[in-house]
C-alpha positions as CSV (number, residue, x, y, z in Angstrom):
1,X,-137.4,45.7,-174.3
2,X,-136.9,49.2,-175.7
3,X,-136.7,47.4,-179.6
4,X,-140.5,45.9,-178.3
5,X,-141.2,49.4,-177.9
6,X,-140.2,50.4,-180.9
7,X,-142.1,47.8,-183.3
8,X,-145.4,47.9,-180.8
9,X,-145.0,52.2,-181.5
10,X,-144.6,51.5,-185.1
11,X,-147.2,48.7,-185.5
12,X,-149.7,51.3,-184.3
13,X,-149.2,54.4,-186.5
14,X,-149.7,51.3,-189.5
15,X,-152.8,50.2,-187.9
16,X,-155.5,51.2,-190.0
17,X,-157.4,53.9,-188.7
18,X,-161.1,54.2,-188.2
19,X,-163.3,57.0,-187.9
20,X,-167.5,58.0,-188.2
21,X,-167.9,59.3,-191.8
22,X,-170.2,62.0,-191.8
23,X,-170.7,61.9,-195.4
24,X,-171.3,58.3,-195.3
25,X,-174.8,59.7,-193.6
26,X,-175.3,62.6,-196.1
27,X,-175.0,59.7,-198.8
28,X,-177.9,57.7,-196.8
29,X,-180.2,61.1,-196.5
30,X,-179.7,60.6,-192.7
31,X,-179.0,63.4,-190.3
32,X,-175.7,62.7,-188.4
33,X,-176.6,65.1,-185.5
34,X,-179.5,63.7,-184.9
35,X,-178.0,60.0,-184.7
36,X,-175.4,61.4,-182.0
37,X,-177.8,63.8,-180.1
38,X,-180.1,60.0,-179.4
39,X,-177.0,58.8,-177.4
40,X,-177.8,62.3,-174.8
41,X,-177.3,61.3,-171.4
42,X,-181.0,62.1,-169.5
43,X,-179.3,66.1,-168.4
44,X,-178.2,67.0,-171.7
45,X,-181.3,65.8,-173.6
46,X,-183.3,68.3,-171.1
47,X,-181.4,71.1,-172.3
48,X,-182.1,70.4,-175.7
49,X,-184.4,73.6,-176.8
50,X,-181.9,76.3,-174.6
51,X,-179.2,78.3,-175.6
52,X,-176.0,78.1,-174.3
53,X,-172.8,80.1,-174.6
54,X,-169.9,78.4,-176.5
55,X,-166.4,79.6,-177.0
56,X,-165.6,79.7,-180.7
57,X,-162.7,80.2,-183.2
58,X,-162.9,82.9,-185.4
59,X,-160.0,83.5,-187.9
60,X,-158.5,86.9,-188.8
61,X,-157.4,86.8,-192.5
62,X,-155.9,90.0,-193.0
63,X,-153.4,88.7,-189.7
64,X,-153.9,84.6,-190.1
65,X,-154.2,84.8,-186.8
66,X,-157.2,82.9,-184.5
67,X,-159.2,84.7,-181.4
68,X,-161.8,83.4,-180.0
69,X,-165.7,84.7,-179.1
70,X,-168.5,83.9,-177.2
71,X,-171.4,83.4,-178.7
72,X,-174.9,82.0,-178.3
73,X,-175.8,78.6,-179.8
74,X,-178.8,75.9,-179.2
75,X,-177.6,73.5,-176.6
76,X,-176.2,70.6,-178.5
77,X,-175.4,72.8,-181.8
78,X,-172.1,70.1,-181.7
79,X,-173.2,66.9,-180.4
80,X,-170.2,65.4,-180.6
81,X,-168.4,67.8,-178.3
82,X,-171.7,67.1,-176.2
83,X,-171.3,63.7,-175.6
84,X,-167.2,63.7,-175.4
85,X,-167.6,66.9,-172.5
86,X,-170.6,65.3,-170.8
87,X,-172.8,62.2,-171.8
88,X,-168.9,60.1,-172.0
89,X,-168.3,60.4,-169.2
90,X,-171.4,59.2,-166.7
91,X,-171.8,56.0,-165.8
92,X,-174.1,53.7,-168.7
93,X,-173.1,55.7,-171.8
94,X,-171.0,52.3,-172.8
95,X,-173.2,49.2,-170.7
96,X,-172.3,45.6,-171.1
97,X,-175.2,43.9,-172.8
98,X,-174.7,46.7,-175.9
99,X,-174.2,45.7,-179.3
100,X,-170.6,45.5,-180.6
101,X,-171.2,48.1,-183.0
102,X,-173.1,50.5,-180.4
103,X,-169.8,50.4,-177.8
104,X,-167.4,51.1,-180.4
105,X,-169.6,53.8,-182.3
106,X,-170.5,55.5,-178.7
107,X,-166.1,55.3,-178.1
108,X,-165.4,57.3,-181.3
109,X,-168.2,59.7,-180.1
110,X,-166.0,60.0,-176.8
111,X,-163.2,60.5,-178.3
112,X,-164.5,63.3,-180.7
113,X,-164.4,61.3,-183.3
114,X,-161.0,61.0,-183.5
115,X,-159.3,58.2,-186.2
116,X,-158.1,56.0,-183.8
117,X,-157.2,52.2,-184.3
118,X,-159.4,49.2,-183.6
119,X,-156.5,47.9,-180.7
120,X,-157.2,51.7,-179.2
121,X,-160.8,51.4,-178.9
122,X,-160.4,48.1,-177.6
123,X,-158.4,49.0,-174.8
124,X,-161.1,51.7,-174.1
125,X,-163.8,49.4,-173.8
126,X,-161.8,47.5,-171.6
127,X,-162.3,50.8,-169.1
128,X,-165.6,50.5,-169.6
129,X,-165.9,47.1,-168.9
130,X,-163.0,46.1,-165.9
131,X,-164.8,43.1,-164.6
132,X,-164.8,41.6,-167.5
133,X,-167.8,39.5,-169.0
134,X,-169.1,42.0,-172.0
135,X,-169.7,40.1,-174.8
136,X,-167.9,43.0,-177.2
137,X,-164.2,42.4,-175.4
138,X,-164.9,38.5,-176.2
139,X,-164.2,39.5,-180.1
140,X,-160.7,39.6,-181.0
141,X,-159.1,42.3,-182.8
142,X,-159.6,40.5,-186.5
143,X,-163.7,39.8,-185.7
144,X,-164.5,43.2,-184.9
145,X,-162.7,44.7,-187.7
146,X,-164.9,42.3,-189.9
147,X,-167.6,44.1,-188.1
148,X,-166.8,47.5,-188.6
149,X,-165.9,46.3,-192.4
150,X,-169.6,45.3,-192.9
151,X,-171.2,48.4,-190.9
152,X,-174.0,49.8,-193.1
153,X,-175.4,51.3,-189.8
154,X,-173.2,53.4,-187.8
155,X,-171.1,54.8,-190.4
156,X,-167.9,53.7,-189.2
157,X,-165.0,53.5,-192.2
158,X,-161.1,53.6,-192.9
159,X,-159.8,57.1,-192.1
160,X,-157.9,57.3,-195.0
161,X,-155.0,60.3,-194.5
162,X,-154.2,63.0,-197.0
163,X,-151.1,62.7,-199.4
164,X,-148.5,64.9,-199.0
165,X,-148.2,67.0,-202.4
């Protein structure tokens, strides 16, 4: 049982990792903001046009140390932390009848865009779908990734990680 463990554990630190490629949009001359600020829930699309007050790092370099300030920002500066704070989380930001594509995109918006693995986003649309029936959790693992493989839409690609020097 534990060894099960072990191999599911390891199997999922090798599963390829996905992420939305914000360069993939400057590439296309398309405004990734914009893209994520159309998947506003009703509120925060009303707020659009204010300013709110957002905690922010600021970095010391003469320490290396990190503080944090207030400052004043359009609502929805960071759309992505929009959506995963707010819009995520009401009921209809993931529906049933959406495109394949649409549900996983709006999951790495929830997530903050956080690389995650296919199997992970899977088991997330599961939450958003517990009775079962949406056609996206009728794909199996190897269809979607097919999916996200020939996305020229949503900018979804292979997170690719950094090697160590």
């Amino acid at each position: 049982m534990i060894q099960d463990a072990l191999e599911i554990s390891q199997e999922m630190k090798e599963a390829k990792r996905y992420f939305i490629d914000r360069t993939w949009y400057e590439q296309n001359n398309l405004d990734f903001d914009e893209v994520v600020r159309a998947r506003f829930c009703e509120s925060c699309r009303a707020k659009l046009g204010t300013e709110t007050e957002e905690r922010v790092p600021v970095f010391d370099k003469k320490t290396g140390r990190a503080s944090f300030e207030f400052r004043r920002v359009p609502y929805g500066a960071n759309p992505v932390r929009t959506i995963r704070d707010c819009c995520s989380r009401k009921k209809g930001f993931i529906a049933p009848d959406m495109p394949a594509l649409e549900a996983v995109f709006r999951i790495y918006l929830a997530n903050g865009n956080q690389p995650m693995p296919l199997e992970h986003v899977r088991e997330q649309l599961l939450e958003w779908c517990p009775a079962g029936g949406c056609q996206w959790l009728m794909l199996p693992v190897e269809v979607l990734e097919r999916l996200v493989a020939s996305d020229n839409y949503y900018g979804i690609r292979p997170h690719a990680l950094p090697v160590a020097a």
